[in-house]
C-alpha positions in Angstrom: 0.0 0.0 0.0 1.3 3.8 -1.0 0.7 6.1 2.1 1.9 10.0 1.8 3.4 12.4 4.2 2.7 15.8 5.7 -0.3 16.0 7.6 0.6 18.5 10.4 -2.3 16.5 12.9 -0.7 13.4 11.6 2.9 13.7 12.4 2.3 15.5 15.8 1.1 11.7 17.1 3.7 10.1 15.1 5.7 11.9 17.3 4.6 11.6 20.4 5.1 8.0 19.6 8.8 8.0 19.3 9.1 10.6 22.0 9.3 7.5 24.4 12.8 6.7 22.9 15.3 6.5 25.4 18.4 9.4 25.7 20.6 6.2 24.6 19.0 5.7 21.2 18.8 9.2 20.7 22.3 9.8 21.2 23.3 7.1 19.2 21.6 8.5 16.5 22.8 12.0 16.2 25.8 11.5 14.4 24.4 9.8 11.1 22.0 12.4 11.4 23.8 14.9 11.5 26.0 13.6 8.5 22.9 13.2 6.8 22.1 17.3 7.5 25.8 18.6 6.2 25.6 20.1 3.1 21.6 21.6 4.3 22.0 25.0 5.1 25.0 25.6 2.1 22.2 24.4 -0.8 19.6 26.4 1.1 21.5 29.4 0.6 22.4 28.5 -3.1 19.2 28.4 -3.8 18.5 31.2 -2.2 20.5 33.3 -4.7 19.8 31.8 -7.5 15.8 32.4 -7.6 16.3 35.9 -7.5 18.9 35.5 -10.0 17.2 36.9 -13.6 18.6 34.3 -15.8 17.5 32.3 -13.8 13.7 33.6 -13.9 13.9 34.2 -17.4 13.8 30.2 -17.2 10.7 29.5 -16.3 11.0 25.9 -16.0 13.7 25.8 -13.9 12.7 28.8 -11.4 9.3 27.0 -10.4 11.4 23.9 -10.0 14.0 26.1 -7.5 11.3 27.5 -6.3 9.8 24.3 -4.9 13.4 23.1 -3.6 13.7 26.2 -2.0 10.3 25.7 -0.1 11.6 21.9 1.1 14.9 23.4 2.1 13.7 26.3 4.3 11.5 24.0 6.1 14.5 21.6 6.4 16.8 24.2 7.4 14.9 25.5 10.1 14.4 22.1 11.9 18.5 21.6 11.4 19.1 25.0 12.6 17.1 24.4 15.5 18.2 20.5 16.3 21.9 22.2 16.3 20.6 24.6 18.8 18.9 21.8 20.7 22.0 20.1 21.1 24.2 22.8 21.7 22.5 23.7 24.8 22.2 20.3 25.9 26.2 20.5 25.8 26.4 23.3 27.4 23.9 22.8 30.3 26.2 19.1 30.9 29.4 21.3 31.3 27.8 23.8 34.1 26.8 20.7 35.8 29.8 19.2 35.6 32.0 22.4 36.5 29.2 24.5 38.3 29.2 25.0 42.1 26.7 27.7 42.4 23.3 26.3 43.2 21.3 28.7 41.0 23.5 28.3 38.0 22.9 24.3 38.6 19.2 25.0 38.8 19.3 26.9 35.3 21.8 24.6 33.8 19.2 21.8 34.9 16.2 23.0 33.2 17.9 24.0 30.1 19.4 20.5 29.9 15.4 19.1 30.4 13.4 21.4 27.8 16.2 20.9 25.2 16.2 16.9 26.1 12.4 16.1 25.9 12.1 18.5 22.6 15.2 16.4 21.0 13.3 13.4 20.1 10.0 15.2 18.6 12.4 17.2 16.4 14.5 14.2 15.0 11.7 12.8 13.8 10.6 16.0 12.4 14.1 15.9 10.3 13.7 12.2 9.8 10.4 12.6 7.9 11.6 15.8 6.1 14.7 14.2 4.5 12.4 11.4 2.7 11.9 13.0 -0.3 8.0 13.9 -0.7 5.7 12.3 -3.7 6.0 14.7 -6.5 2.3 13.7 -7.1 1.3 14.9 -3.7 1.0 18.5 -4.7 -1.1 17.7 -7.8 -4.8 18.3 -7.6 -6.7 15.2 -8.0 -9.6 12.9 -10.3 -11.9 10.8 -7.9 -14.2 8.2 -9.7 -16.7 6.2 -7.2 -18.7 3.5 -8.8 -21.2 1.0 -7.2 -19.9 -2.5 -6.9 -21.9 -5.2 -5.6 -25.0 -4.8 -4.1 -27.3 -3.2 -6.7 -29.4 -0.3 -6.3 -27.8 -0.2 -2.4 -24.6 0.0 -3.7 -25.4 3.0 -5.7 -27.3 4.6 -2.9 -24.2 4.2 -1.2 -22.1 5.3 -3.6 -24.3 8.1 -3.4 -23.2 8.2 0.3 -19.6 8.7 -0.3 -19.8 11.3 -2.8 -21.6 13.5 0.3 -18.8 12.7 2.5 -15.8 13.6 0.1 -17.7 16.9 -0.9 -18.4 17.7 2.8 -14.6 16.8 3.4 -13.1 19.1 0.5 -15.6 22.0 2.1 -14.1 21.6 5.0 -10.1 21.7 3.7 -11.6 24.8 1.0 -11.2 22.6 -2.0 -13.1 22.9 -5.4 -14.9 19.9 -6.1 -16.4 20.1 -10.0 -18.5 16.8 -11.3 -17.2 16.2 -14.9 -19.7 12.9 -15.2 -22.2 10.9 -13.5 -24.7 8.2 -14.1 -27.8 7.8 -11.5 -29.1 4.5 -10.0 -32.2 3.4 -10.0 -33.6 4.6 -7.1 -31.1 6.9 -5.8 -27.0 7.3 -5.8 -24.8 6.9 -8.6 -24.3 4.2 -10.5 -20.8 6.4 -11.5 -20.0 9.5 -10.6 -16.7 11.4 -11.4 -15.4 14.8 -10.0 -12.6 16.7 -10.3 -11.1 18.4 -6.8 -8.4 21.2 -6.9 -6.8 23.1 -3.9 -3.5 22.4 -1.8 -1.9 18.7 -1.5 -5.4 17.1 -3.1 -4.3 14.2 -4.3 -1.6 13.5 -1.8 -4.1 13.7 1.0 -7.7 12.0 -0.9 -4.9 8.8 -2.6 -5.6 7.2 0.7 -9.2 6.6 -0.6 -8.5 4.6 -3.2 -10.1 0.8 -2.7 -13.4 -1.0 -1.9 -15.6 0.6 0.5 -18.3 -1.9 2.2 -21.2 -1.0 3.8 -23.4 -2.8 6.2 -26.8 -1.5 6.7 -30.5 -2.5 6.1 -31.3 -0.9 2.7 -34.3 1.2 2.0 -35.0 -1.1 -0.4 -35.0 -3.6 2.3 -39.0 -5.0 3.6 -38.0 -7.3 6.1 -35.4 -5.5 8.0 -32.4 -7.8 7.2 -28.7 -6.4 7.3 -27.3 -6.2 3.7 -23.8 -5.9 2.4 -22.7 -3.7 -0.6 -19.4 -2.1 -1.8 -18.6 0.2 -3.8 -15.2 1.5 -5.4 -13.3 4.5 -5.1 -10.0 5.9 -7.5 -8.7 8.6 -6.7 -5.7 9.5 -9.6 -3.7 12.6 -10.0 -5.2 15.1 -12.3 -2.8 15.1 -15.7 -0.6 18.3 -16.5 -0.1 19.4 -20.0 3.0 17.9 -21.6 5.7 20.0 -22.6 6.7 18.3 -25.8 10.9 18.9 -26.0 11.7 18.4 -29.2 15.6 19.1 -30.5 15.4 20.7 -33.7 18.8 20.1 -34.3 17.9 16.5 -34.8 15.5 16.9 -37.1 16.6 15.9 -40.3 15.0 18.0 -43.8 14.2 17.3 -47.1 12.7 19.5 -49.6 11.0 18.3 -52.9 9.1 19.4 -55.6 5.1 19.3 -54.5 3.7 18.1 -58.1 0.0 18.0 -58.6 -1.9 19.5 -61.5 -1.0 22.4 -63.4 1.2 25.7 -62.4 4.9 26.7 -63.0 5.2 26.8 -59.5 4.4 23.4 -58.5 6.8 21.9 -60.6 9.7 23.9 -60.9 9.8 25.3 -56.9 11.0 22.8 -54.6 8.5 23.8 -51.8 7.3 20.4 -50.4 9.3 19.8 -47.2 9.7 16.3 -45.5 11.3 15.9 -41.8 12.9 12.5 -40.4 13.1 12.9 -36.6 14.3 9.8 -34.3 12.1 9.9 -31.2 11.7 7.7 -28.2 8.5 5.9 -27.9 7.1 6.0 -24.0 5.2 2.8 -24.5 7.3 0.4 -26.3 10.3 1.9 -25.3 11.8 1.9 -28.8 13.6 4.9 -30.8 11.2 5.6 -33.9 11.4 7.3 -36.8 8.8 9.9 -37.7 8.6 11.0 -40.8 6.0 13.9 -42.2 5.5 15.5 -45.0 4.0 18.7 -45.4 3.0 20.7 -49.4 -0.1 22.1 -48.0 1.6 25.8 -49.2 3.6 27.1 -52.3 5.9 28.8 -49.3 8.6 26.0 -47.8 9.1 28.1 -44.7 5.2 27.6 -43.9 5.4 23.8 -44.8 8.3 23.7 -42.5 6.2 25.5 -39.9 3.3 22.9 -40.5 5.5 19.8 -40.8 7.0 21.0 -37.1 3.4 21.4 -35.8 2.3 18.2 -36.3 5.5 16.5 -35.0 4.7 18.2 -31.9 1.2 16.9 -31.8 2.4 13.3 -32.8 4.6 13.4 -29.5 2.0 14.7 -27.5 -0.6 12.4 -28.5 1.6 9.2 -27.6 2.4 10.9 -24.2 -0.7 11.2 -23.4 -1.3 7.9 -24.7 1.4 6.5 -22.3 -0.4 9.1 -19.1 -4.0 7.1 -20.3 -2.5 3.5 -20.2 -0.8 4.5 -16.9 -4.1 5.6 -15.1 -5.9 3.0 -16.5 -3.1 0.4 -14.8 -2.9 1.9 -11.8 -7.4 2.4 -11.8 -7.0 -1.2 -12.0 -4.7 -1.7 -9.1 -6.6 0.5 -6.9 -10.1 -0.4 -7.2 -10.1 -4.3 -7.3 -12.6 -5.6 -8.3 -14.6 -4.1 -6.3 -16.2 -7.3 -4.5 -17.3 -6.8 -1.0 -14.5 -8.9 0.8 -12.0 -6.6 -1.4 -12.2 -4.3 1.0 -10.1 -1.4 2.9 -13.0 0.3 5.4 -16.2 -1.0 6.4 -19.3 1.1 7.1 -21.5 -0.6 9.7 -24.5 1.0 10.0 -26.1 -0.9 13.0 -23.0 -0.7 15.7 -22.3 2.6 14.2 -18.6 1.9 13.5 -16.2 2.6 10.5 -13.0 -0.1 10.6 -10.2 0.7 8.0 -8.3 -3.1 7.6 -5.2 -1.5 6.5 -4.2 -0.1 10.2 -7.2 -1.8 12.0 -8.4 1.6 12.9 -11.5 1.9 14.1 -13.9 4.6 15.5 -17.7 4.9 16.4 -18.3 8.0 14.7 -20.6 7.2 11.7 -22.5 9.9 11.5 -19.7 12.0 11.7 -17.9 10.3 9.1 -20.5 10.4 6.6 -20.3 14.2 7.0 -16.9 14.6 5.9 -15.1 14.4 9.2 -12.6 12.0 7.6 -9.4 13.7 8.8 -8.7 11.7 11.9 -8.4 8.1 9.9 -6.3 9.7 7.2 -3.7 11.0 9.9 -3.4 7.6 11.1 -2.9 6.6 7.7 -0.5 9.2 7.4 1.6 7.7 10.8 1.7 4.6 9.1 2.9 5.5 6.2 6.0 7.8 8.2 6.8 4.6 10.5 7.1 2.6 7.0 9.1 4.8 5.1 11.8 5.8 7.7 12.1 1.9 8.0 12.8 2.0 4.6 15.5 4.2 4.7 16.8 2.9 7.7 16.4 6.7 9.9 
């Protein structure tokens, strides 16, 4: 399972989780850490200079991507300038201690050695979690597509049901939610329904969505008050950018030749018929190709050559996007299932009140709540489990 980072709500538990570690570990661990920070506050300043730099603005490609470095970096600076701090006291306060005979010196020595110890650990994890380096998808604004799985016309009222609650969550975070398509059930719901939702860290926040969704509940379509089970599915994909198309037209290889056709000195005695031979890598197969296009639309090469350029672009972009539409479509695949009821990630049980989500065995007896968008609690844990994972990962 993919789990993101930075939820402020999120890492504030995950903290107070490895607050517990002992003084040992921590010391133990400030070393590599502190390897791992050299370098920090040098780039930080690099980059600094260089967004305010006008070459470098005059690029706009790379000043959004310094721009977003320089956002990681202050963050990450200011945790590394204050963990330096934290430890420089703490070194300090040990040597009045040590050397110290007056009894109120000892007293302030002994408190500044305390606050700097029990702020240590909160902090390292605070560096820890900043040096993994975020989901470039995170930021993106964000598709979600909820269809009715098994169940019938409950499924679709419940799929209904889940709409409500993501539109009453993005309210809440003041996100844009726009329906692009639906298709109504029977007696209620959605059959499918698909909305677009832009604001801050969207998709990096709704991804943890993504799955089967089971509900237990008497339906209103129920007449002899018996418990049914339904599911429905949930995607949630990052919304697609525009392709810049990069092509090197010093690669491009040109031909012209005469246009021929019917009648006119022009056409046959003016070579204005341009053809272009460009080798290109193919995103899907993986293969360099050879495009070739020929352009005599004009009796002016310089316009043919404009036109023969044009459509190499949009050749390029349409197998991007190609490559973007198989990807989604792979990855829909992955996240949705099959959308059977025991392919599951949360539960919905109506008549105990409770939601469960199977991937952290969290469970709460909020319901009601839930329905109405107040979500944020079992993403955070989400979000912790996702943290312990990764700094496992890279063994921090």
């Amino acid at each position: 399972m993919k789990f993101c980072l930075n939820s402020t709500t999120g890492n504030s538990i995950f903290f107070r989780n490895f607050a517990k570690n002992s003084i040992t570990d921590k010391r133990m661990s400030e070393n590599s850490l502190l390897t791992r920070l050299d370098g920090i506050e040098a780039r930080f300043e690099e980059v600094s200079t260089l967004i305010t730099d006008p070459a470098v603005i005059a690029d706009m490609q790379r000043y959004v991507r310094l721009n977003k470095e320089y956002r990681e970096l202050e963050k990450l600076t200011g945790a590394t300038r204050r963990y330096r701090s934290l430890l420089d006291n703490i070194t300090e306060a040990r040597q009045i201690l040590d050397s110290e005979t007056d009894d109120e010196m000892r007293l302030m020595a002994r408190q500044q050695l305390d606050e700097a110890t029990a702020e240590l650990p909160s902090l390292e994890e605070v560096i820890k979690i900043l040096l993994i380096p975020a989901d470039p998808e995170d930021a993106k604004n964000a598709i979600v597509e909820i269809r009715g799985g098994t169940g019938g016309d409950e499924a679709a009222l419940f799929a209904g049901d889940l709409y409500k609650m993501y539109t009453r969550y993005c309210e809440s975070k003041g996100w844009q939610v726009a329906v692009t398509s639906f298709s109504e059930g029977a007696v209620g719901g959605f059959k499918e329904i698909v909305f677009a939702v832009s604001g801050d860290n969207v998709y990096g926040t709704l991804k943890y969505e993504s799955g089967v969704h089971r509900v237990q509940r008497v339906p209103a379509t129920e007449t002899q008050g018996r418990v049914h089970t339904s599911a429905a599915t949930v995607a949630v994909l990052p919304e697609a950018e525009a392709f810049d198309v990069e092509i090197n037209e010093g690669e491009i290889k040109w031909e012209t030749f005469r246009s021929g056709g019917a009648g006119g000195q022009n056409v046959n005695k003016v070579e204005s018929g341009v053809r272009l031979r460009y080798m290109w890598r193919n995103p899907v197969t993986g293969q360099t190709d050879e495009i070739l296009i020929e352009c005599t639309e004009t009796r002016d090469q310089p316009k043919n050559k404009e036109r023969a350029l044009s459509r190499l672009r949009t050749y390029i972009y349409d197998r991007e996007h190609q490559k973007y539409v198989d990807d989604i479509a792979s990855r829909r695949k992955t996240l949705v299932s099959t959308g059977d009821r025991s392919a599951k990630i949360r539960t919905y049980n109506f008549p105990q009140g409770r939601i469960t989500d199977h991937r952290i065995n969290y469970t709460v007896y909020n319901l009601q709540g839930f329905l109405d968008g107040d979500i944020q609690d079992c993403i955070d844990h989400l979000i912790i489990a996702e943290n312990a994972e990764k700094l496992k990962e890279a063994e921090l």
